[in-house]
C-alpha positions as CSV (number, residue, x, y, z in Angstrom):
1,X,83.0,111.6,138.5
2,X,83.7,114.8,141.0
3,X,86.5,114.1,143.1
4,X,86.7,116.6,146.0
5,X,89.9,117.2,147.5
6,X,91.2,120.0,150.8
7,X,93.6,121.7,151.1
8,X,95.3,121.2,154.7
9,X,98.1,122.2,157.2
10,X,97.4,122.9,160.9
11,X,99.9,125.6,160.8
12,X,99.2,128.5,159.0
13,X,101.8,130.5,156.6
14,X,102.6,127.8,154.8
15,X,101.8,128.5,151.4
16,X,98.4,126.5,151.6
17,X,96.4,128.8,150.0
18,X,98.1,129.9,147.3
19,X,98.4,126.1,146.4
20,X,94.9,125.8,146.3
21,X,94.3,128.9,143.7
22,X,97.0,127.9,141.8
23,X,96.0,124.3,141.5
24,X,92.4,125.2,140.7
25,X,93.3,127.9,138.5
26,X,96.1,125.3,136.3
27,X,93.4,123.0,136.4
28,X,90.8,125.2,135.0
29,X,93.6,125.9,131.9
30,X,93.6,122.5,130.9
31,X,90.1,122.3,130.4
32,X,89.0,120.7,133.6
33,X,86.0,122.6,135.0
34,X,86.3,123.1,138.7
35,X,85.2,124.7,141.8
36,X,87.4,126.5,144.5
37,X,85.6,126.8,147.9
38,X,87.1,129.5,149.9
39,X,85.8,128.3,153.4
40,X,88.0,130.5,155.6
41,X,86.6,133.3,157.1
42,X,89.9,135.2,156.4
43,X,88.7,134.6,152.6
44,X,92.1,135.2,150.8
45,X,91.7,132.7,148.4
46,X,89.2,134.6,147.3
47,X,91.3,137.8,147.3
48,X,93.8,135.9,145.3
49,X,91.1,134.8,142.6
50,X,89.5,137.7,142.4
51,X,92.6,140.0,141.7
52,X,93.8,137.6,139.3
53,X,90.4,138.1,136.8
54,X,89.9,141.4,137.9
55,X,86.7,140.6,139.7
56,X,85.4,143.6,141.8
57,X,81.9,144.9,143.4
58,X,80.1,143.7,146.6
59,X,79.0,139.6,146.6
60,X,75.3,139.4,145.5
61,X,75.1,136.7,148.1
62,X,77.9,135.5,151.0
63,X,79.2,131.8,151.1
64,X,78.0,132.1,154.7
65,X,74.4,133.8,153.4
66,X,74.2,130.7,151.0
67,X,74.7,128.1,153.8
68,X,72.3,129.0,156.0
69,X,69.7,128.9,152.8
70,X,71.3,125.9,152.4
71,X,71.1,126.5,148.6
72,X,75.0,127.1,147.5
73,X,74.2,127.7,144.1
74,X,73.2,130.9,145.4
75,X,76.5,132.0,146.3
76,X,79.0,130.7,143.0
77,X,80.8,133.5,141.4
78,X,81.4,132.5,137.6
79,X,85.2,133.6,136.9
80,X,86.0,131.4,133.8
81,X,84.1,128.8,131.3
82,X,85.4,126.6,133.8
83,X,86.2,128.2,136.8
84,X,83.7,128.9,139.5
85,X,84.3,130.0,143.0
86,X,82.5,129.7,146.3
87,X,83.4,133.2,148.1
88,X,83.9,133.4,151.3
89,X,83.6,137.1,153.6
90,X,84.5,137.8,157.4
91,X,80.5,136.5,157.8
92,X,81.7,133.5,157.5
93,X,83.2,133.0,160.9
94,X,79.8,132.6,162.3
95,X,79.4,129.1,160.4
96,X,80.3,127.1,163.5
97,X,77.4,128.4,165.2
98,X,75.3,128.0,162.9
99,X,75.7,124.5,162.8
100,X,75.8,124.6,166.8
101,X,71.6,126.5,166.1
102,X,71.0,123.6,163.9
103,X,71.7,120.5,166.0
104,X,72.9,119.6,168.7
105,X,74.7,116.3,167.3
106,X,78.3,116.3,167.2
107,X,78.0,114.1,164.3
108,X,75.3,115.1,162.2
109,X,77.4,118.8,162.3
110,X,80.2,117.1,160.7
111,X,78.1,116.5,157.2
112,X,76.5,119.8,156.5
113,X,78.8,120.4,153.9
114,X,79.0,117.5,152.4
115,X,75.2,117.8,152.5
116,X,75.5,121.3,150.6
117,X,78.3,119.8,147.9
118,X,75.8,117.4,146.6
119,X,73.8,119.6,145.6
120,X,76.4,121.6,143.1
121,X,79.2,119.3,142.8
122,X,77.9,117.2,140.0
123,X,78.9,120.2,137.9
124,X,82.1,120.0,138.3
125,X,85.6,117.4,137.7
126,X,86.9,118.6,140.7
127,X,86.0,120.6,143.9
128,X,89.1,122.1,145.8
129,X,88.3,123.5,149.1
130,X,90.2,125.6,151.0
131,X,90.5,125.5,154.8
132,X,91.7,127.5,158.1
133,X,94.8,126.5,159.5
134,X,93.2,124.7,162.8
135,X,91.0,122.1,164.0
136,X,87.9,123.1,164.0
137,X,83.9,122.8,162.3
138,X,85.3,124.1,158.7
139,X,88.2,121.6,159.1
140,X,86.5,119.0,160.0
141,X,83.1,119.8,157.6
142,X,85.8,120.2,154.7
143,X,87.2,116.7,155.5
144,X,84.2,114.8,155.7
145,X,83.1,116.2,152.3
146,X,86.0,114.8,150.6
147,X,87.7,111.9,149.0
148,X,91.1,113.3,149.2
149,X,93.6,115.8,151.2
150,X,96.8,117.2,150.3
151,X,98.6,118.5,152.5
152,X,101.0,121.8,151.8
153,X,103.9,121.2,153.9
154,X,106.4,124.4,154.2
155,X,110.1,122.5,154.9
156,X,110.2,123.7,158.7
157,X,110.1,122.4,161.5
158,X,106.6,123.0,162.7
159,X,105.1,122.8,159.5
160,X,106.3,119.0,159.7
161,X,104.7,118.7,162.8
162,X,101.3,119.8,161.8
163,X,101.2,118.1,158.2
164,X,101.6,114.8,160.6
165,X,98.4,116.6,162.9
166,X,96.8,117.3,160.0
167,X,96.9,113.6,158.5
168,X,96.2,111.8,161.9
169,X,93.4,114.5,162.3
170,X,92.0,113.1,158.7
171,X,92.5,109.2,159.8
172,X,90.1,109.9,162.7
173,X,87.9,111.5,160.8
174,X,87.5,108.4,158.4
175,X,85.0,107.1,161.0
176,X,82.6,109.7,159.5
177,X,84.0,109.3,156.0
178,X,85.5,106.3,155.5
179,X,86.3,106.9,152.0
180,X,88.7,109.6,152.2
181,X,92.7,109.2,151.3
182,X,95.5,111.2,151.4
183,X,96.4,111.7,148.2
184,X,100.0,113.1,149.5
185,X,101.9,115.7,150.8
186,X,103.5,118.7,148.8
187,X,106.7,120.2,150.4
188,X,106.6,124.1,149.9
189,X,108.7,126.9,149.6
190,X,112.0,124.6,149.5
191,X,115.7,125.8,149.5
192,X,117.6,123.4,148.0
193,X,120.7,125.0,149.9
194,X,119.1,125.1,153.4
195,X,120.1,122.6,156.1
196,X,117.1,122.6,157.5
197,X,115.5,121.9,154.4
198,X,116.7,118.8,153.5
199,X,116.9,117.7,157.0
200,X,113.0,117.9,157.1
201,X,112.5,116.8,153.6
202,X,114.6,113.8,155.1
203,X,111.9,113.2,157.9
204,X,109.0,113.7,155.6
205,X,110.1,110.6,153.5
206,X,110.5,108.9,156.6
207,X,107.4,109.6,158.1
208,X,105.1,109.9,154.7
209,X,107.2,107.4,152.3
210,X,105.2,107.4,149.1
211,X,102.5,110.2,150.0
212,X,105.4,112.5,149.9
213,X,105.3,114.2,146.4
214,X,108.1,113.5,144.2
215,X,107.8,117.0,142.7
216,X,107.6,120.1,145.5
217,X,107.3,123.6,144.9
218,X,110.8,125.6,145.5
219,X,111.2,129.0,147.2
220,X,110.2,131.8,144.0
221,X,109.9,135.4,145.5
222,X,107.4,135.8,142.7
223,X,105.0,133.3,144.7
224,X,104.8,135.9,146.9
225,X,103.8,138.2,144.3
226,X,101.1,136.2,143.5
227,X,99.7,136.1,146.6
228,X,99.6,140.0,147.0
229,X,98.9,140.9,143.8
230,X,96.8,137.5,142.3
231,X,98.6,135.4,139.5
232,X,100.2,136.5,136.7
233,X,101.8,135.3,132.8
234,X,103.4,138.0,131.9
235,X,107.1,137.5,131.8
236,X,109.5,134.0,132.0
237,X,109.5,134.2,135.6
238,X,105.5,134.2,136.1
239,X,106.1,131.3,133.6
240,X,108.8,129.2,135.6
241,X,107.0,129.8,138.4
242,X,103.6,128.2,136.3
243,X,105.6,125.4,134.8
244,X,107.0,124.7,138.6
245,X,103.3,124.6,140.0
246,X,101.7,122.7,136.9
247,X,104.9,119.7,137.8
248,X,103.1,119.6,140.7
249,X,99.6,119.5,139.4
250,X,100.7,116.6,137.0
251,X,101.8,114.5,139.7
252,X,98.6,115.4,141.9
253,X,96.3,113.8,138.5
254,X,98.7,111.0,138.2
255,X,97.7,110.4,142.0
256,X,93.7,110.2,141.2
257,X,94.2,108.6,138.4
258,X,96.2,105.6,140.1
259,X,93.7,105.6,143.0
């Protein structure tokens, strides 16, 4: 069965992103077939994606252009045997009104997604979907379409505070979708050294006590590289880097499984 899972924060910068191409595209490695939706308007997920394969030329057709034929089929971009992504443009910034054109229904504009998903998703183990940092229709759409969120959570301060928004944003949302879980929270971007570090990793337990990941993702420059330049396997530190993420990824399938 698909399981459908965003990628969250309320705070943006912290590593979110990345996460969500490198969990879809360690996924895709082991054989699982998968989906990466790229619904920010800022679209550098698929940036990421796209300079990792080498993928260039204009989109045949926009996420955004695919939504409002509501026909996404229309819009996947084939990057692997079993990798697929939803693109996203700068077009896509007009999806909230669109749905605003469409009805006038608060709640009936939180399910167009989901609504789209169905349609596709059966094709795929898992759908990861990619979000804006804020509150808002692709949030919210996003959330409602899912079973589960993680939620990337850079050891600061304000990231903290917006991984706790961004879960109490979800448990409100679970009067529209009452089936969706957190399947935990990922610190990112750790120093092991840093007092601040700790002293949030300390109030994460606290506040998330078993959604808090056991395994986190520590502060690599080459995750940065990644980011600019799409991933790479070239050399042992593109490979600690990998072996750091697919940790993660382990834990996140251990999750669904035990759910």
């Amino acid at each position: 069965m698909t399981k459908t899972i965003t990628f969250a924060n309320f705070k943006g910068g912290v590593g979110k992103t990345t996460a969500s191409v490198l969990f879809s595209y360690l996924l895709q490695k082991s054989g699982k077939k998968v989906l990466l939706v790229d619904f920010d308007p800022q679209y550098n997920a698929t940036e990421i994606l796209f300079k990792t394969f080498g993928v260039k030329g204009k989109l045949k057709t926009s996420l955004f252009e695919a939504i409002e034929e509501q026909d996404l089929s229309k819009a996947v971009v084939n990057i692997t045997p079993t990798l697929d992504i939803l693109p996203s443009e700068i077009d896509l910034a007009g999806f909230p009104m669109h749905l605003y054109s469409l009805t006038q229904d608060k709640t009936k504009r939180f399910y167009f997604l989901d609504f789209l998903l169905r349609q596709i998703k059966k094709n795929y183990n898992y759908v990861i979907i990619d979000v804006p940092p804020t509150i808002s229709e692709f949030t919210n759409n996003a959330i409602v379409a899912s079973d589960y969120i993680v939620v990337i959570m850079q050891t600061h301060q304000q990231s903290l505070k917006a991984a706790a928004q961004s879960y109490q944003n979800m448990k409100v949302l679970k009067e529209y979708n009452p089936a969706v879980k957190l399947l935990g929270v990922v610190p990112y971007l750790v120093d092991k050294r840093g007092k601040v570090d700790n002293e949030v990793i300390e109030e994460a337990e606290e506040l998330f006590q078993h959604y808090l990941f056991k395994n986190c993702i520590m502060k690599r420059e080459r995750i940065k590289m990644f980011s600019k330049n799409g991933i790479t396997d070239e050399d042992m530190h593109d490979i600690d880097v990998l072996n750091m993420y697919q940790k993660v990824v382990n834990e996140f399938l251990e999750r669904i499984e035990a759910e």
